[in-house]
C-alpha positions in Angstrom: 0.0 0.0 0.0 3.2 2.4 0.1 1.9 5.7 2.6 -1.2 4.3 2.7 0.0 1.1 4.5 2.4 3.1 6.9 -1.0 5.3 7.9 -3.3 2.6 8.3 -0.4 1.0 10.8 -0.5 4.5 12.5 -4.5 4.7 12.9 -4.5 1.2 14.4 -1.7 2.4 17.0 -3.6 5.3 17.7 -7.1 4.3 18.5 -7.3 0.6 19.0 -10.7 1.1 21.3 -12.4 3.1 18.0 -11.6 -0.7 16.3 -12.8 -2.8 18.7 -16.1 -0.8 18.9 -16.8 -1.3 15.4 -16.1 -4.8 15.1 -18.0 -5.8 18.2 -21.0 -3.4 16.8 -20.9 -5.2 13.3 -21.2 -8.6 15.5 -24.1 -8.0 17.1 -22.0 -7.7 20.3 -22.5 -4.7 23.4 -19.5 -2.2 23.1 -20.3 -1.1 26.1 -19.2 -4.3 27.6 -15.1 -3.4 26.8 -13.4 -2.8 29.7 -9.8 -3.0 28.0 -8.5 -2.7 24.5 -4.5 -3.3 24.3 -2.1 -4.5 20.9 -1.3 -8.0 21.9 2.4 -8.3 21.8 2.9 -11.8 21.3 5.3 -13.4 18.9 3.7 -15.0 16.2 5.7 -17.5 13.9 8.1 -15.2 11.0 6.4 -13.8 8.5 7.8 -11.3 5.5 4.9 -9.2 6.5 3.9 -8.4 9.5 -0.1 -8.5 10.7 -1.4 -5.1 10.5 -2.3 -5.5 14.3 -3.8 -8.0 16.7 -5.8 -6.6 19.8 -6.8 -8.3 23.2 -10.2 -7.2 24.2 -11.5 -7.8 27.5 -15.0 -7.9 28.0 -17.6 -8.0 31.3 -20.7 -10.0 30.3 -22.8 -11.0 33.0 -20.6 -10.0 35.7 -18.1 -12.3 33.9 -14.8 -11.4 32.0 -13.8 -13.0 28.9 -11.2 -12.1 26.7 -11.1 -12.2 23.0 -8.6 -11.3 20.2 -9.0 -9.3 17.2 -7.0 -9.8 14.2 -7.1 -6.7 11.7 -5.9 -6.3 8.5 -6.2 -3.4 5.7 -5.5 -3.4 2.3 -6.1 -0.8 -0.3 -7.7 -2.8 -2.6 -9.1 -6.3 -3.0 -7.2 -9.3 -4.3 -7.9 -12.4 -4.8 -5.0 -13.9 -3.1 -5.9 -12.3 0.2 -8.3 -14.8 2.1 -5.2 -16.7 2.0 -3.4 -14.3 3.6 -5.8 -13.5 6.0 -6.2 -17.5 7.2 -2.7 -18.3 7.5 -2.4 -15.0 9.9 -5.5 -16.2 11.7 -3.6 -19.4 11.8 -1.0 -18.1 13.3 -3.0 -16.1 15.9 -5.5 -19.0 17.0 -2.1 -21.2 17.5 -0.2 -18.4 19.7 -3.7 -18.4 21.9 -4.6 -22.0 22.1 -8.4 -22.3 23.1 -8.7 -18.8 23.3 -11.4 -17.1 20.6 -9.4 -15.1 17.7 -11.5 -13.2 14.8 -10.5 -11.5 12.1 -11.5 -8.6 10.5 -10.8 -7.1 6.9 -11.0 -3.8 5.8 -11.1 -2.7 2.2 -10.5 0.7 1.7 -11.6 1.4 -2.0 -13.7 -0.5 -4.7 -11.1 -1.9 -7.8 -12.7 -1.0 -11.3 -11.2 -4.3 -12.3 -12.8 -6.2 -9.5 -15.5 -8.3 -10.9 -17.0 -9.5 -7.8 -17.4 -7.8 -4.1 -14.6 -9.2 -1.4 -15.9 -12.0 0.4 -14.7 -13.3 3.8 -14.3 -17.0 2.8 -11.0 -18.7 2.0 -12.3 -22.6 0.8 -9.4 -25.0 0.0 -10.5 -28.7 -1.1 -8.0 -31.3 -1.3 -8.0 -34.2 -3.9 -9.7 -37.1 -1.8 -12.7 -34.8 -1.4 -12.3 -32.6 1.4 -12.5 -28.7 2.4 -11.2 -26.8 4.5 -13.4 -23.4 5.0 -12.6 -19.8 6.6 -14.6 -17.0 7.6 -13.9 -14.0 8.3 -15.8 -10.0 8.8 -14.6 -8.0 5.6 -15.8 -4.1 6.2 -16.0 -2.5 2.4 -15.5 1.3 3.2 -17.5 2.8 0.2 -20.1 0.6 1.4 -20.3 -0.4 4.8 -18.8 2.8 6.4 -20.9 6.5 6.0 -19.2 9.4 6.1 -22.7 11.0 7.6 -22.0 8.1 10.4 -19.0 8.7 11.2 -19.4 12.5 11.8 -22.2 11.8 14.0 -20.4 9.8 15.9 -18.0 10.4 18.7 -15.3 7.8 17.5 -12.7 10.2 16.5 -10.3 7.4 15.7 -12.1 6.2 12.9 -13.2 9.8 11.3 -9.6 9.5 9.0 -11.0 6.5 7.0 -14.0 8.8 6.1 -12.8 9.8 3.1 -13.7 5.7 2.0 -16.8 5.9 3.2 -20.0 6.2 1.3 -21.2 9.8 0.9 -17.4 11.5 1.1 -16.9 15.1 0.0 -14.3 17.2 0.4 -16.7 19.5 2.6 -17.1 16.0 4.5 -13.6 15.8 4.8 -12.8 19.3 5.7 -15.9 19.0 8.8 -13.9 15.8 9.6 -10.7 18.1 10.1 -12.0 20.7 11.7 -13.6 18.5 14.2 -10.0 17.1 15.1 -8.5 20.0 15.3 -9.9 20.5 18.4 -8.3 17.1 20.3 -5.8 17.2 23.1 -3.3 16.3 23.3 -1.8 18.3 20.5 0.2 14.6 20.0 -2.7 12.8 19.2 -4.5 15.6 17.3 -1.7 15.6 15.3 -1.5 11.7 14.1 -5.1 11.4 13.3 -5.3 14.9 11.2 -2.4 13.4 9.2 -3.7 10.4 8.7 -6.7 12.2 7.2 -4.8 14.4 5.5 -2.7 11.0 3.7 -6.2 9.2 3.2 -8.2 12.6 1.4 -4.6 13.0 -0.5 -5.8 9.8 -2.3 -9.4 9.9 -2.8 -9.3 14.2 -3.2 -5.7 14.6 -4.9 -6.6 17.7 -6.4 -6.3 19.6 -2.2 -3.8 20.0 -0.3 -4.6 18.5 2.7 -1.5 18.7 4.4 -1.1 22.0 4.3 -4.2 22.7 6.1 -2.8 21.1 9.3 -1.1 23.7 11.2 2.6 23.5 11.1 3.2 23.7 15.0 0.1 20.6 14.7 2.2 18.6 12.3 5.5 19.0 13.7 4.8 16.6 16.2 3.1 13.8 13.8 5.3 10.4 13.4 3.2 9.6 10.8 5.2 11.5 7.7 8.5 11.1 9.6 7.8 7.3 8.9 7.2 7.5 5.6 10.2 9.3 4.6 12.3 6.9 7.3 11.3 3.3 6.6 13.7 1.5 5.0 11.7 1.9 1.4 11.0 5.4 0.9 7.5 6.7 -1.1 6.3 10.2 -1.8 3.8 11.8 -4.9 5.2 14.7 -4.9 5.1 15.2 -8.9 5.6 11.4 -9.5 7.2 8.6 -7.1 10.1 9.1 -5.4 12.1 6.4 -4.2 15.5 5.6 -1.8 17.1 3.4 0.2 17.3 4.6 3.7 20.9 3.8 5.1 20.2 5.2 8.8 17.8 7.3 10.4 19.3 10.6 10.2 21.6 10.3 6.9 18.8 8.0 5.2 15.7 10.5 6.4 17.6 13.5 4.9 18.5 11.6 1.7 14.7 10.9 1.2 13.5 14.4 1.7 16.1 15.8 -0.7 14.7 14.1 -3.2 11.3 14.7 -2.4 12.3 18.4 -2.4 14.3 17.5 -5.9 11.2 16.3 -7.6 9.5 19.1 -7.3 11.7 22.1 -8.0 14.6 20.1 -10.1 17.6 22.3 -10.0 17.0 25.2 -8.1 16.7 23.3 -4.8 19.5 25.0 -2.5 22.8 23.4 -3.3 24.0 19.9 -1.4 20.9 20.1 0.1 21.0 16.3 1.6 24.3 16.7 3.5 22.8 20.1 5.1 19.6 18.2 6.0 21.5 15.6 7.9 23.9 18.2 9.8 20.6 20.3 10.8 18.3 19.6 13.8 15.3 17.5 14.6 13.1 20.9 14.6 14.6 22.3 11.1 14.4 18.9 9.5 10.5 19.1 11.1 10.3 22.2 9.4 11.4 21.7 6.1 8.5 18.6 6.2 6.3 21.3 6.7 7.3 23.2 4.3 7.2 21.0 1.5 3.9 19.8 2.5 2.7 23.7 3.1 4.1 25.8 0.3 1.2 27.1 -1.9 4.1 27.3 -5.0 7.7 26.4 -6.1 8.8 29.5 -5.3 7.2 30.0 -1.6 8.9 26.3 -1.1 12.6 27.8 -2.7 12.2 30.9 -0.3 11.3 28.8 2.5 14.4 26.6 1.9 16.8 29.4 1.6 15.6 31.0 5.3 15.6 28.0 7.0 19.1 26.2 4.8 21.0 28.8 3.6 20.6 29.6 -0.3 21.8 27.8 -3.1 
């Protein structure tokens, strides 16, 4: 999924409970009943890919706790290949919790033109002497399942990012949606959510900038683009896609904004612009993030540059 995947593994850190709520909801269960949602932390067997996240909920039913585990994954779009993937991490799951009830859930964030059929949450496997082996899971289609009229009326803040999915979206939607986080404390969490709105919008609305309607003091303190210029495969649409090898957190973080800053004002970036990146501090490197995700035009960005770097 590129940024998309690095956000959706933001949301899921971010508001767990928001999750839970809906998954519960769609299963007929009390979501009032939750007295805990945390990220499980066990170990599960190796994998290339890591599960997009696996929470323990703890519920009171009946004066009674009971604990259960969710298993949540998001993709972008739907393939055919992925109730495989989703029952061999349930696999994996149910194994590390012997006995213990494991569900999983998968969201689909946008409808494929090429997709000839809806997802559905059934993997079947038959094997040649005439048995099967069948899987279930809860698949949430965004465009369908999800309204953006819901989720402003709601009170689940954590999920109001994905709205630009859901059925109904506008940009007015989406603005509403980030006005209305503009006002959460702390400032930290404020500034992970409106990001990962701003991301989402970016791909449904790409004709806004999103981004630089979060203020920059807001999204200086968001992880969520720092990790998507520091993972060790680096992504950006800036005026096409942009791509390094990140050798290092500072030196590698500095080499990726560079060339984000590269492809979209070529030459007239300031001169050896990566090695005074990686010499500068945690607040101008913040800044220059800002900037390039702020600046109405070229030349605002080259001005901006020049204050903060030096010029070319």
């Amino acid at each position: 999924m590129g940024e998309l995947d690095v956000t959706t593994k933001v949301l899921l850190r971010e508001d767990p409970e928001a999750f839970a709520r809906l998954l519960l909801t769609r299963a007929g269960g009390a979501p009032e009943s939750i007295v805990t949602v945390r990220p499980d932390e066990t170990v599960y067997t190796a994998t290339e890919r890591r599960l997009d996240k696996v929470l323990r909920v703890e519920l009171e039913r009946d004066g009674t706790r009971e604990a259960l585990w969710l298993h949540i994954e998001v993709e972008a779009v739907w393939r055919s290949t992925v109730p495989r993937r989703v029952y061999r991490y349930w696999s994996r799951v149910s194994d590390a919790h012997d006995r213990d009830e494991v569900s999983s859930c998968l969201i689909v964030l946008k409808r494929d033109a090429r997709q000839r059929s809806d997802p559905r949450g059934v993997f079947e496997q038959r094997s040649s002497l005439g048995t099967t082996l069948r899987f279930e899971f809860d698949v949430i289609r965004a465009w369908e399942d999800l309204s953006a009229a819901a989720l402003l009326r709601d009170d689940a803040d954590g999920l109001l990012p994905l709205l630009p999915y859901a059925g109904g979206a506008s940009e007015e939607r989406v603005d509403e949606a980030m006005t209305r986080l503009s006002r959460i404390d702390p400032i930290e969490r404020r500034a992970e959510l409106q990001t990962a709105l701003a991301v989402f919008a970016g791909d449904v609305f790409p004709d806004v900038r999103w981004i630089a309607r979060i203020p920059e003091e807001v999204l200086m303190k968001s992880t969520t683009i720092d990790e998507l210029l520091t993972r060790g495969r680096v992504e950006g649409r800036v005026e096409g896609r942009v791509e390094g090898r990140v050798e290092g957190r500072v030196e590698g973080r500095a080499e990726a904004l560079a060339a984000l800053v590269a492809a979209r004002v070529g030459d007239r970036a300031p001169s050896a612009l990566r090695d005074r990146l990686t010499s500068s501090s945690d607040e101008t490197y913040q800044r220059v993030v800002a900037l390039l995700a702020g600046a109405a035009s070229d030349e605002a960005l080259i001005a901006g540059l020049e204050e903060l770097l030096g010029p070319s």
